[in-house]
N, C-alpha and C positions, 0 to 999 in steps of 0.2 A: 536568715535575712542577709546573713554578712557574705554566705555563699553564694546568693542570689547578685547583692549588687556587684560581688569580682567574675561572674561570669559574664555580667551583663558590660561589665569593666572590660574583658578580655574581647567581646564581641566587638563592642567599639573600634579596636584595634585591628581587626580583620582588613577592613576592606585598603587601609594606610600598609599592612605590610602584605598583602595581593601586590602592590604598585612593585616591589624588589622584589617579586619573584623573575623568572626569567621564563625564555621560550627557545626550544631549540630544535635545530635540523640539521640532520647529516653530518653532526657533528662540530655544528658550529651554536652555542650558548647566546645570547644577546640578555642581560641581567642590569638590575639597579638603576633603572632608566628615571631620570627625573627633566625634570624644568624647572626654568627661572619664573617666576612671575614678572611682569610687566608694568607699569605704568597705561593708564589709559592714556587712550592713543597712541600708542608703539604699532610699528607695523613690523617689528623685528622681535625675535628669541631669538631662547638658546638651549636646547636638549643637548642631555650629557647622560652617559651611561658606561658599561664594561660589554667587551664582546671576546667570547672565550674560546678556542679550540682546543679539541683533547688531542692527544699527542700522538696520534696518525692522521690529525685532519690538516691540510694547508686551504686556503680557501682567499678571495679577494670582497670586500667590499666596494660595490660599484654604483650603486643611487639610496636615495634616504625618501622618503615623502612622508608627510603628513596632514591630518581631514584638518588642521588648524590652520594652514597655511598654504598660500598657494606654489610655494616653490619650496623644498629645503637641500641644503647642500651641508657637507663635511668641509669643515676650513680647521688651517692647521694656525696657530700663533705662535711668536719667537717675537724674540727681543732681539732690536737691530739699531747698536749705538744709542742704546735708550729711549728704543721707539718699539713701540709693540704693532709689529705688522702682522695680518692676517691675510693668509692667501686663501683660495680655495682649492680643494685636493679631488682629483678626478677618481682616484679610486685609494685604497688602504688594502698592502698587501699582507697576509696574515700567518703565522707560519705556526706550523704544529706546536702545540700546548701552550701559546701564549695567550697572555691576556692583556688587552689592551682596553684604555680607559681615555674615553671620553670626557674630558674634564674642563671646567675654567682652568683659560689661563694656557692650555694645552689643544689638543684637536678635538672639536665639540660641532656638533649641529649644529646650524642656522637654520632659522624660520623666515621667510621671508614674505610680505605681504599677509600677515595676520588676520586672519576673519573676523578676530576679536583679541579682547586683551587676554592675556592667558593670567588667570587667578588663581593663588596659595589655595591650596584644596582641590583643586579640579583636576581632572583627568586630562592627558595628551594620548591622540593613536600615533607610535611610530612605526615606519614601515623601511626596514632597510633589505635590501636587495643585495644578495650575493650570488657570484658562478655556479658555483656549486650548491651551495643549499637552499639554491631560491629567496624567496620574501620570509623575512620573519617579523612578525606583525608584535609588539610591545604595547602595554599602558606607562607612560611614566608618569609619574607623580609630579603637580608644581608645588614648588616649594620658593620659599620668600623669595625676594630681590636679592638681599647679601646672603643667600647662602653657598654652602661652596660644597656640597652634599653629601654623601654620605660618610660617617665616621669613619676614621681610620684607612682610608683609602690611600694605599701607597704604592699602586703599580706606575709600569713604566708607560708613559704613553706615546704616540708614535711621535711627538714634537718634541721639543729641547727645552722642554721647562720643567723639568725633574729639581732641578737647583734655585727654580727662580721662588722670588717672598711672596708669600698671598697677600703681604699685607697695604691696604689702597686702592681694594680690584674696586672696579668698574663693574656697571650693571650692563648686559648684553647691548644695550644702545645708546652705553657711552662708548664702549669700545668698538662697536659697529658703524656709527649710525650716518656720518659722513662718509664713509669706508665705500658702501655702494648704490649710492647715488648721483 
């Protein structure tokens, strides 16, 4: 019995760590994809993930799309005189064996115009488009409002907030939501 309910315990846990697997081509990795959950009525997210290359690949990121949104774009953030500006970034260039992480607070997806609200539990399709290794399609997982994702995450990302404090973030559409409109 007690074998029975920890397999049935273990299976649960399947389809939650499928969402951090990753998917790769030519040498380029895209891993640990999640999302913010939303507030109903948000027309904005925010996807965040790691994208890897092995150590003969250079490669560029140049468009993002997603079936939940009708537009999505890569914006980078910094702190400017104690203002957290957010630009958008036309492409992310990538250099052999690095890893680069998508993250609050640092360079992250935008969702824009929302089909829906995106909820703790559900599924996201992302689709980012590289030079060289073509589309590589992800699940990311959503996960709360205040989360800030996956444990232990301490690479370099490509914006300048390696030093800055997580603490009093903002949920994707306080930090967005007048920004571009």
């Amino acid at each position: 019995m007690r074998f029975r309910f920890l397999l049935l315990s273990l299976m649960a846990l399947l389809p939650a760590a499928a969402h951090g697997q990753g998917a790769t081509s030519k040498g380029v990795t895209v891993a640990n994809a999640w999302a913010r959950a939303t507030p109903g009525g948000a027309t904005i997210g925010a996807a965040f993930l790691e994208i890897r290359t092995d150590k003969n690949t250079s490669d560029r990121l140049t468009a993002v799309s997603s079936s939940v949104a009708d537009k999505a774009e890569v914006h980078s953030s910094s702190m400017q005189n104690g203002v957290m500006k957010m630009r958008r970034l036309d492409a992310i260039d990538l250099k052999p064996g690095e890893t680069l992480v998508l993250k609050p607070m640092g360079d992250h997806i935008m969702l824009f115009d929302l089909k829906q609200p995106l909820k703790e539990g559900d599924t996201v399709d992302l689709t980012l488009t590289f030079e060289k290794a073509g589309p590589i399609g992800v699940k990311a997982g959503v996960k709360g409002m205040a989360d800030m994702g996956p444990q232990g995450v301490h690479h370099h990302s490509g914006g300048n907030m390696d030093s800055m404090s997580h603490d009093g973030m903002m949920s994707p559409d306080q930090t967005h939501g007048d920004m571009h409109h």
